[in-house]
C-alpha positions as a LaTeX table, in Angstrom:
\begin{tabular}{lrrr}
\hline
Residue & $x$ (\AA) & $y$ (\AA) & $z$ (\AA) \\
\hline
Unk1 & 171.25 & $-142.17$ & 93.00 \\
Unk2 & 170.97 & $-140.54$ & 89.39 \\
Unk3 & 172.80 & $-137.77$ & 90.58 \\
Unk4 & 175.87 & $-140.01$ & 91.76 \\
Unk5 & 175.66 & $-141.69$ & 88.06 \\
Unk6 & 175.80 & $-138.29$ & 86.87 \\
Unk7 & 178.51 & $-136.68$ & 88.38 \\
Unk8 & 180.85 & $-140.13$ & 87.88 \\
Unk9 & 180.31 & $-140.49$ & 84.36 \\
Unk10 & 181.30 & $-136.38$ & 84.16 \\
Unk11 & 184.21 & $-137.16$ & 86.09 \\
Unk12 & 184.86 & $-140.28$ & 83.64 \\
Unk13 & 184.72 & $-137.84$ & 80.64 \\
Unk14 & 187.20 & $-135.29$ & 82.34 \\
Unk15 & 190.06 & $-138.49$ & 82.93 \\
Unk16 & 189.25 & $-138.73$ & 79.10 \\
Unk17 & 189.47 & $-135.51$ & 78.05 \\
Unk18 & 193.06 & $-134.88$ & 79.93 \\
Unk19 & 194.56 & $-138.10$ & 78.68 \\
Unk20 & 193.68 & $-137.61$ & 75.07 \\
Unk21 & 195.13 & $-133.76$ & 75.83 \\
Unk22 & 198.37 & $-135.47$ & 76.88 \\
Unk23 & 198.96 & $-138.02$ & 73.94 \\
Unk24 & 198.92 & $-134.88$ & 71.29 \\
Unk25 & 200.80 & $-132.53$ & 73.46 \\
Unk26 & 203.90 & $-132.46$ & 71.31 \\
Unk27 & 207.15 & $-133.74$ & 73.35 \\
Unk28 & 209.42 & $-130.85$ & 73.25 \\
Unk29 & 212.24 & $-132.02$ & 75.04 \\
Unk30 & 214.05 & $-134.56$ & 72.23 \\
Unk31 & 214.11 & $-131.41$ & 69.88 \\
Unk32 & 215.50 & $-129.38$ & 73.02 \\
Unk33 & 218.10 & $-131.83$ & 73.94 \\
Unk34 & 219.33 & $-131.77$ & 70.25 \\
Unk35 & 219.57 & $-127.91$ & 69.65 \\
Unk36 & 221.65 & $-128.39$ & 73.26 \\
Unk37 & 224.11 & $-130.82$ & 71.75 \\
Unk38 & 224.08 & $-128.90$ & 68.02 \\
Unk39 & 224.93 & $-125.45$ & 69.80 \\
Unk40 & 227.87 & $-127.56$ & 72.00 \\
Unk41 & 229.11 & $-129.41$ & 68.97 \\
Unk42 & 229.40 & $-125.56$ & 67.32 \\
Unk43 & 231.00 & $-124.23$ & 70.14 \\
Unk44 & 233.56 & $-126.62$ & 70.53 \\
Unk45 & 234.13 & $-126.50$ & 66.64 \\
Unk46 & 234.74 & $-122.61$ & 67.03 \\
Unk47 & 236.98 & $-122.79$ & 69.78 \\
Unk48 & 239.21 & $-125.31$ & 68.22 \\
Unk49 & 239.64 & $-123.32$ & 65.28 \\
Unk50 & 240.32 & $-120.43$ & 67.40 \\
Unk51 & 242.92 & $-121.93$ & 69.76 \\
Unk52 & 244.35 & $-123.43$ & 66.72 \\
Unk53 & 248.05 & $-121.40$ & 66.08 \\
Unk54 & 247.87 & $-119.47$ & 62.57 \\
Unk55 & 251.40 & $-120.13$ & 60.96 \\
Unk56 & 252.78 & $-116.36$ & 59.87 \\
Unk57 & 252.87 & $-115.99$ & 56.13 \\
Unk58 & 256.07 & $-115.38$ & 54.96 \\
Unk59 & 256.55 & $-112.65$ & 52.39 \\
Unk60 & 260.47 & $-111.68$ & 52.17 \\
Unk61 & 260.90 & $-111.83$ & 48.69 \\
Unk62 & 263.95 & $-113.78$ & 48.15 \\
Unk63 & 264.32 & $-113.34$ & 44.14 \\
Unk64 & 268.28 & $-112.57$ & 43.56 \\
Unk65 & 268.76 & $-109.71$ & 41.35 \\
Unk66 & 271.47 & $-109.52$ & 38.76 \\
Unk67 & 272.95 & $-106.67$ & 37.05 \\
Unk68 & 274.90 & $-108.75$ & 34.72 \\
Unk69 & 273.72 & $-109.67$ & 31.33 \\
Unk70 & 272.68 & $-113.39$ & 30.72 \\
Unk71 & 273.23 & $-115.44$ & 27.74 \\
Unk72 & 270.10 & $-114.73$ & 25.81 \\
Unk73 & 270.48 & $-111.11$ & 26.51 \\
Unk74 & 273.81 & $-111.52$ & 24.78 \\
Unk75 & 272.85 & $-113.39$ & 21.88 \\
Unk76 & 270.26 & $-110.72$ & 21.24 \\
Unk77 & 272.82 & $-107.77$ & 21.48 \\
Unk78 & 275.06 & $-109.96$ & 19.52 \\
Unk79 & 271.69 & $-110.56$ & 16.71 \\
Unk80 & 271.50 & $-107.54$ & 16.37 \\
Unk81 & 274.18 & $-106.61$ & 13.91 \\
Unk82 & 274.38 & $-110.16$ & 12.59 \\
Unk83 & 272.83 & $-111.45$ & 9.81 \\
Unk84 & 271.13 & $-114.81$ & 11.14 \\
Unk85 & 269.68 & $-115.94$ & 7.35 \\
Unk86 & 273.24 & $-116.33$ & 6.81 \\
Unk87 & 274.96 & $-117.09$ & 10.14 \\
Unk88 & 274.58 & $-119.31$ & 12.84 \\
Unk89 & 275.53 & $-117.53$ & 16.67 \\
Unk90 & 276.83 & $-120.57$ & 18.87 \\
Unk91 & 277.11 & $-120.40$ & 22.31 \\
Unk92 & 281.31 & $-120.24$ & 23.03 \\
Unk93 & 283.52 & $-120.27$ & 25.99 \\
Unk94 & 281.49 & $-119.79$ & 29.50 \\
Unk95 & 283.05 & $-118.35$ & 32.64 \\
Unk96 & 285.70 & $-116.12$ & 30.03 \\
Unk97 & 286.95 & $-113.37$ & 32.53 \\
Unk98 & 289.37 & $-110.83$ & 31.67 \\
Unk99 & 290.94 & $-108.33$ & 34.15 \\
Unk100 & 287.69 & $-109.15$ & 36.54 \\
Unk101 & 285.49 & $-108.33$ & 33.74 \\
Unk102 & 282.84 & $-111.30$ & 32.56 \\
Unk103 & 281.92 & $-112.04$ & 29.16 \\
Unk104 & 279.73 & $-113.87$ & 27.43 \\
Unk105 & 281.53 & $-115.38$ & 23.99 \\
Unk106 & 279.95 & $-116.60$ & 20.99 \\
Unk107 & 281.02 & $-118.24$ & 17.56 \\
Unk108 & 279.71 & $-117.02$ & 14.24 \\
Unk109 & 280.00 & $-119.64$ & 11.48 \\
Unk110 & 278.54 & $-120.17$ & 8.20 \\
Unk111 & 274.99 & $-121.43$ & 7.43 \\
Unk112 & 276.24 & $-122.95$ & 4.39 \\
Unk113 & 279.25 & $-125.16$ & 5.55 \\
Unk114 & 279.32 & $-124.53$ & 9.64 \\
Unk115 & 282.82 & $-123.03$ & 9.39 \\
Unk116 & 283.33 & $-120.56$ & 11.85 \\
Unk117 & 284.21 & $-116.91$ & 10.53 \\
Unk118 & 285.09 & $-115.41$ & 14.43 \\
Unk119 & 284.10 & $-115.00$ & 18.17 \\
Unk120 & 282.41 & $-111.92$ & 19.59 \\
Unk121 & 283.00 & $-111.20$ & 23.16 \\
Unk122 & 280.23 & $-109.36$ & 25.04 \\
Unk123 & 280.80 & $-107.61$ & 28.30 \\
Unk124 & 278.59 & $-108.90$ & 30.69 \\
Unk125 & 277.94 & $-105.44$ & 32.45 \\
Unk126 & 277.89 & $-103.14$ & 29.55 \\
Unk127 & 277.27 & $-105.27$ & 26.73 \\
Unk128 & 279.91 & $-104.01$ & 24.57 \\
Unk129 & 280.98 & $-105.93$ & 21.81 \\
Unk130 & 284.58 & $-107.43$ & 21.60 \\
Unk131 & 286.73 & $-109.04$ & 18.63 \\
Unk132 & 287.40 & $-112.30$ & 20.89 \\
Unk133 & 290.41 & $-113.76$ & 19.45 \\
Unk134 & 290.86 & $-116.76$ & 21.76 \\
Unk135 & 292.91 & $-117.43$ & 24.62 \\
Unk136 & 291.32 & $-114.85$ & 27.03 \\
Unk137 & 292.41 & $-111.93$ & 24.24 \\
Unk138 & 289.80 & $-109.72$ & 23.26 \\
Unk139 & 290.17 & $-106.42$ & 21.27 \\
Unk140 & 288.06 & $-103.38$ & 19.31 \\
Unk141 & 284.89 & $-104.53$ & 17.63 \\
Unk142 & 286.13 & $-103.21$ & 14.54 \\
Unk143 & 288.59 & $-106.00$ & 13.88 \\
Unk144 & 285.76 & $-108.54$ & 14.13 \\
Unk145 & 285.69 & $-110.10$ & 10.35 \\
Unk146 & 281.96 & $-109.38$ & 9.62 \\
Unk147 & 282.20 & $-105.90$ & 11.36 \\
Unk148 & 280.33 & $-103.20$ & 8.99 \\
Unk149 & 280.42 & $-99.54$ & 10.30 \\
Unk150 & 276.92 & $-98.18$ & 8.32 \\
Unk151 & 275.46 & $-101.17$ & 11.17 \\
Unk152 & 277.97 & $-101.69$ & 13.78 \\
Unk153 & 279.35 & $-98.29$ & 14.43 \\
Unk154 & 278.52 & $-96.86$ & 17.49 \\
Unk155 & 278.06 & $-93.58$ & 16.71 \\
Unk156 & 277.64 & $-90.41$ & 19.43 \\
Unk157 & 274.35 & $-89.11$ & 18.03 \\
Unk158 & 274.53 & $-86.13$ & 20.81 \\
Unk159 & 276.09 & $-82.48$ & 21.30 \\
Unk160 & 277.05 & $-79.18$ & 18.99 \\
Unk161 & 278.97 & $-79.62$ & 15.97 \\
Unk162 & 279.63 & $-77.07$ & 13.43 \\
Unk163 & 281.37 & $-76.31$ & 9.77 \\
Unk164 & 282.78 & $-73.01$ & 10.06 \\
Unk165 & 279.87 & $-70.94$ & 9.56 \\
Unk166 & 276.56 & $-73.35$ & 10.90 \\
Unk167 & 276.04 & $-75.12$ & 14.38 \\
Unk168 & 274.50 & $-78.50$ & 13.87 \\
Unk169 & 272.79 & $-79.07$ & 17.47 \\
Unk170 & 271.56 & $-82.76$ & 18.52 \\
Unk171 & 268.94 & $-83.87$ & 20.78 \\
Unk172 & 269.05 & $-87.71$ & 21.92 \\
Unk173 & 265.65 & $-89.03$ & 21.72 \\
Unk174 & 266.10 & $-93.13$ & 22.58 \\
Unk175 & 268.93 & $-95.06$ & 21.88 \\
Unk176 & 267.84 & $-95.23$ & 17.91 \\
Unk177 & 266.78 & $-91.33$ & 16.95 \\
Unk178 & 267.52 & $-87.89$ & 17.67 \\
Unk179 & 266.66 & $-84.38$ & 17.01 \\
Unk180 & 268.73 & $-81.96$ & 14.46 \\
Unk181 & 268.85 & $-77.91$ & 14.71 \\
Unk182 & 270.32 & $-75.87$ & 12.58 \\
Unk183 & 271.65 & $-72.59$ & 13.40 \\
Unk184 & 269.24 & $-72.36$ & 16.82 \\
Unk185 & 266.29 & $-73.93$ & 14.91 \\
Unk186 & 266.35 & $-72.44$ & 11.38 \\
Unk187 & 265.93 & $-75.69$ & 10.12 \\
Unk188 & 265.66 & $-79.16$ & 11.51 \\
Unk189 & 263.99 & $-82.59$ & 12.21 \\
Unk190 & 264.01 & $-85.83$ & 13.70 \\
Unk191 & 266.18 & $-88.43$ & 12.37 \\
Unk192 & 266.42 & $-92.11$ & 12.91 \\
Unk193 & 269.88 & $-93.80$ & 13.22 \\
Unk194 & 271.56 & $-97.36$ & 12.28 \\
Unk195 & 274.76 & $-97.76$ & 13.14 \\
Unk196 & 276.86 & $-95.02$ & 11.65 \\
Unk197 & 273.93 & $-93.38$ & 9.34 \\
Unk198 & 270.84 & $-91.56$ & 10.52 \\
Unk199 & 268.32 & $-90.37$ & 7.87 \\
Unk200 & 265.43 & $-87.60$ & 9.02 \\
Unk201 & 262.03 & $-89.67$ & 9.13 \\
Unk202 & 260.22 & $-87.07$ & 6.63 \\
Unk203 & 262.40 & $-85.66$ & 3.89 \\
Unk204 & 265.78 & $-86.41$ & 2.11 \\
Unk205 & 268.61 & $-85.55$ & 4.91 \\
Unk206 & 270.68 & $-88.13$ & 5.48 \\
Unk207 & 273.63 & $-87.79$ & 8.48 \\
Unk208 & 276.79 & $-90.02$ & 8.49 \\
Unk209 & 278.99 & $-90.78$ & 11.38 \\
Unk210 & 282.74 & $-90.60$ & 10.19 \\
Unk211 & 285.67 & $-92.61$ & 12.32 \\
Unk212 & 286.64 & $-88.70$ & 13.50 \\
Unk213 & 283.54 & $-88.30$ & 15.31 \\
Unk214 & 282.76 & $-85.76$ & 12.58 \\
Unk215 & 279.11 & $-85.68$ & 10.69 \\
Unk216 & 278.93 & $-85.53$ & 7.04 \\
Unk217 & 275.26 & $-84.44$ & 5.92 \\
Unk218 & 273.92 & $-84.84$ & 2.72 \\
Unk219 & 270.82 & $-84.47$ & 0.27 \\
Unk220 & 268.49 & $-81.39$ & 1.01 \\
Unk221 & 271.27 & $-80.27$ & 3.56 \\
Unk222 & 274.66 & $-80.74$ & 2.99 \\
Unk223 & 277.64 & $-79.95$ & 4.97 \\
Unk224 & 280.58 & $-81.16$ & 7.01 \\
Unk225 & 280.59 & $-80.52$ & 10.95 \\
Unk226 & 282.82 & $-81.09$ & 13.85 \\
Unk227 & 282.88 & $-80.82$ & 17.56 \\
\hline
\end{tabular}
C-alpha cells in the first residue's frame, strides 16, 4: 500500500517537473517566423531595385564653341588703348558685316559732356581695330581721332635689322617684350614694348618703331636700323 503511495506521488512530481520545463522553454518559432518574413521583405527589396532599368547617363558635351570674339572681349581690346578716366566706350551698331567679315562697333564720347569723338570697329576674328566711319565704311586705325602711335601702333617687334655696319637681331618673347642682340650677342637685353616704343627692363635703351618699319634706338645704344 505505501509503496503504491510512493511511486504515485513520484509520478505526480515528474507531471510537475515536465510542465514547469515547458512553460520556460522559450517559444522560438514567433522570432523564426519574423527573420522568415524580414529576409523575404529584403529579398524582394533587392530584386526590385535590380530589375529596376538604370537610365544611361548622358555625357555628350553639347557646349558650342566660338572662334569669334564677343562683345566684352571687344571692349577690352578696344580699353586697351583708350583712356576710360576720360572716355566712355558705348556699345554701337550690332550685326555690322562688311565683305562677310563681323565686327563689333563701339562709340567713344566724352566723360565730360557725352559727345561722341568716333567709332572703332573691331574685327570679330582677329580683333583688329578699325576707324568705323558709319554706314558699313571702315578704314586704317590710324585715322581714328584719338589714335596715338607711342600706344596704338602695332609695331613688328621681330626679325634682323641693321644700320650699315651692326645687325640688330629680335627675339619675340609674348605679345608685350622681346629680346635684342647686337652684332650675334655683343650686347643685348630684354625689352618691354607699348605700342610703338619698347624700353630694355634694366638699363637706359630705349627702341622706337617708325611708320617705315625701321627702329630708331636711343640712350646707352644709339643707332638707326632697317630690314
Amino acid at each position: 500500500m505505501k509503496k503504491n503511495i510512493v511511486s504515485a506521488l513520484l509520478a505526480f512530481t515528474c507531471v510537475l517537473s515536465m510542465t514547469a520545463c515547458n512553460k520556460t522553454k522559450p517559444d522560438n518559432s514567433s522570432s523564426e517566423t519574423e527573420e522568415v518574413k524580414t529576409s523575404v521583405q529584403v529579398q524582394s527589396e533587392v530584386s526590385s531595385q535590380v530589375s529596376e532599368p538604370v537610365e544611361p547617363e548622358n555625357n555628350q558635351d553639347t557646349t558650342v564653341i566660338s572662334d569669334e570674339l564677343s562683345v566684352a572681349d571687344a571692349r577690352r581690346i578696344v580699353a586697351e588703348t583708350i583712356d576710360t578716366d576720360t572716355y566712355l566706350i558705348l556699345d554701337g551698331k550690332t550685326n555690322l558685316e562688311i565683305d562677310s567679315n563681323k565686327y563689333h562697333t563701339f562709340i567713344i564720347a566724352n566723360k565730360s559732356d557725352n559727345k561722341a569723338v568716333g567709332q572703332i570697329a573691331v574685327d570679330c576674328k582677329t580683333g583688329e581695330k578699325f576707324n568705323y566711319k558709319g554706314e558699313n565704311t571702315i578704314e586704317d586705325y590710324s585715322n581714328f581721332k584719338l589714335y596715338d602711335p607711342e600706344v596704338d601702333m602695332e609695331a613688328n617687334w621681330e626679325g634682323i635689322f641693321t644700320d650699315g655696319t651692326r645687325t640688330l637681331e629680335l627675339l619675340p618673347m609674348d605679345d608685350k617684350s622681346f629680346e635684342y642682340m647686337i652684332d650675334d650677342g655683343e650686347d643685348g637685353g630684354t625689352a618691354q614694348a607699348t605700342g610703338n616704343t619698347a624700353k630694355d627692363i634694366s638699363r637706359d635703351v630705349t627702341f622706337t618703331y617708325g611708320e617705315d618699319g625701321s627702329i630708331t634706338i636711343s640712350g646707352e645704344i644709339t643707332g638707326v636700323f632697317t630690314r
